[in-house]
C-alpha positions as CSV (number, residue, x, y, z in Angstrom):
1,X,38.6,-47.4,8.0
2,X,39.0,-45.9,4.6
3,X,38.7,-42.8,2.9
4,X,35.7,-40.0,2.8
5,X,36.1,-39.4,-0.3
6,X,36.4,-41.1,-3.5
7,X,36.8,-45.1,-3.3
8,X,35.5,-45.2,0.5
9,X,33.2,-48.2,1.7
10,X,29.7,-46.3,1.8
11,X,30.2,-45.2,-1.9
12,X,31.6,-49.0,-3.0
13,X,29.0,-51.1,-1.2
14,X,25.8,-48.5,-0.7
15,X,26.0,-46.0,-3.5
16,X,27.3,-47.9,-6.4
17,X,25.0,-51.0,-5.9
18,X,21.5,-49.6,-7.4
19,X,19.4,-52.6,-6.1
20,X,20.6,-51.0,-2.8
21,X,19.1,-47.2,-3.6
22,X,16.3,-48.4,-5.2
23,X,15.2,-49.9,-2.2
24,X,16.3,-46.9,0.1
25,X,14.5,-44.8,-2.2
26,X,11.2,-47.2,-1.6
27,X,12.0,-47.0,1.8
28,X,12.1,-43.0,1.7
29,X,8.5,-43.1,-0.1
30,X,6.5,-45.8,1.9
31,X,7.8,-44.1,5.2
32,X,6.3,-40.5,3.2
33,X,3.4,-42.2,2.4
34,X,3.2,-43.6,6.0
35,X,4.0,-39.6,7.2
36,X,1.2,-38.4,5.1
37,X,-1.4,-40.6,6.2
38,X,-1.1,-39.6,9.9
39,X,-0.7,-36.6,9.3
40,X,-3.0,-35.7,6.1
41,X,-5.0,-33.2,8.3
42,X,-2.8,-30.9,7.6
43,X,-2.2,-30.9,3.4
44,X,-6.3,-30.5,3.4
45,X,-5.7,-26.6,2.4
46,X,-3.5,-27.3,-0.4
47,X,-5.9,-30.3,-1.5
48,X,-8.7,-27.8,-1.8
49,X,-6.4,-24.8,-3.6
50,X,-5.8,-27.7,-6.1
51,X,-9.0,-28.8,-6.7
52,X,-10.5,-25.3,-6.9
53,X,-7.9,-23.2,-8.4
54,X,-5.1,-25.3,-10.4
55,X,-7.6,-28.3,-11.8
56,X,-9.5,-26.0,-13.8
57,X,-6.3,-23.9,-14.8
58,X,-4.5,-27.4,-16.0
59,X,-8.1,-28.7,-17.8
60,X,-7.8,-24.7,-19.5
61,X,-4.3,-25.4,-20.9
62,X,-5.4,-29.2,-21.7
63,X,-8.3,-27.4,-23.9
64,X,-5.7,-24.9,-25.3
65,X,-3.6,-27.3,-26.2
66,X,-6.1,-29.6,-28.0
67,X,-7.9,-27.1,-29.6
68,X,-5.1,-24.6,-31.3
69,X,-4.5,-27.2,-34.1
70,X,-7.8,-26.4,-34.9
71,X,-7.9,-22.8,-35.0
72,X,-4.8,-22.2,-37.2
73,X,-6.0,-24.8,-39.6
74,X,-9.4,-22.3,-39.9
75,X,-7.0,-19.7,-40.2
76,X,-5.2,-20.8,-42.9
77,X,-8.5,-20.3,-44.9
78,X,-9.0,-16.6,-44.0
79,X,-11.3,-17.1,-41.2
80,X,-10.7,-14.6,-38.7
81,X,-9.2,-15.9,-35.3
82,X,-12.6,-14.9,-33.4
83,X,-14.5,-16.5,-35.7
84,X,-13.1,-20.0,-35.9
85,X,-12.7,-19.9,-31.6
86,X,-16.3,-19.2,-31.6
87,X,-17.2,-22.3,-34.4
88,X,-15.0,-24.4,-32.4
89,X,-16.5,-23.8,-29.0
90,X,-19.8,-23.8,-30.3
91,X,-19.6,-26.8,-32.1
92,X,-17.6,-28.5,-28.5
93,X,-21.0,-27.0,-27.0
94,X,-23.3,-28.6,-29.6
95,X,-21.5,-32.2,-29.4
96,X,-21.5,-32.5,-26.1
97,X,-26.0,-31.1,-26.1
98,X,-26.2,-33.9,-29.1
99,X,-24.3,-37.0,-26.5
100,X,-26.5,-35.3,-23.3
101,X,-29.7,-35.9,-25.0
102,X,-29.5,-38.9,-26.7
103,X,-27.3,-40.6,-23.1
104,X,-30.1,-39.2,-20.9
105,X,-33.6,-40.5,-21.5
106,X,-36.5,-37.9,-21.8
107,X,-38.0,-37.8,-18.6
């Protein structure tokens, strides 16, 4: 039969051949996939907690991250920390007015 552990015959033909996993592990996924589609009913909950509470939390961080460059650059020139966050997010707010009105026809 051969051993359980170390050179046995599921770790020399199964475990060490990696064309062999990867297709277990597409296996394992398209029979999740499969899983989730029959039974998405009940994930519905935790598709609304995400779209209502994490999204925005993960957009928040997106904006932190993109826009604290920014602010210590101002900083650097002796412009106060609540000063150069209000510029910014004014100025975000006045871009995106300028794009709304000139996109969207006067009705």
């Amino acid at each position: 039969m051969g051993k359980l552990l170390g050179n046995s015959i599921l770790h020399r033909f199964i475990l060490s051949n990696r064309f062999f996993l990867f297709l277990i592990i597409l296996l394992l996924i398209g029979i999740n996939i499969l899983v989730y589609q029959e039974i998405s009913f009940i994930f519905t909950p935790i598709e609304v907690l995400f779209k209502t509470v994490l999204l925005p939390i993960m957009m928040a961080t997106v904006c932190y991250y993109l826009i604290s460059p920014l602010i210590n650059y101002l900083e650097r020139y002796n412009i106060k920390r609540v000063y150069s966050i209000t510029f910014i997010f004014l100025l975000i707010i006045g871009v995106f007015s300028i794009i709304i009105i000139s996109v969207i026809p006067l009705l």
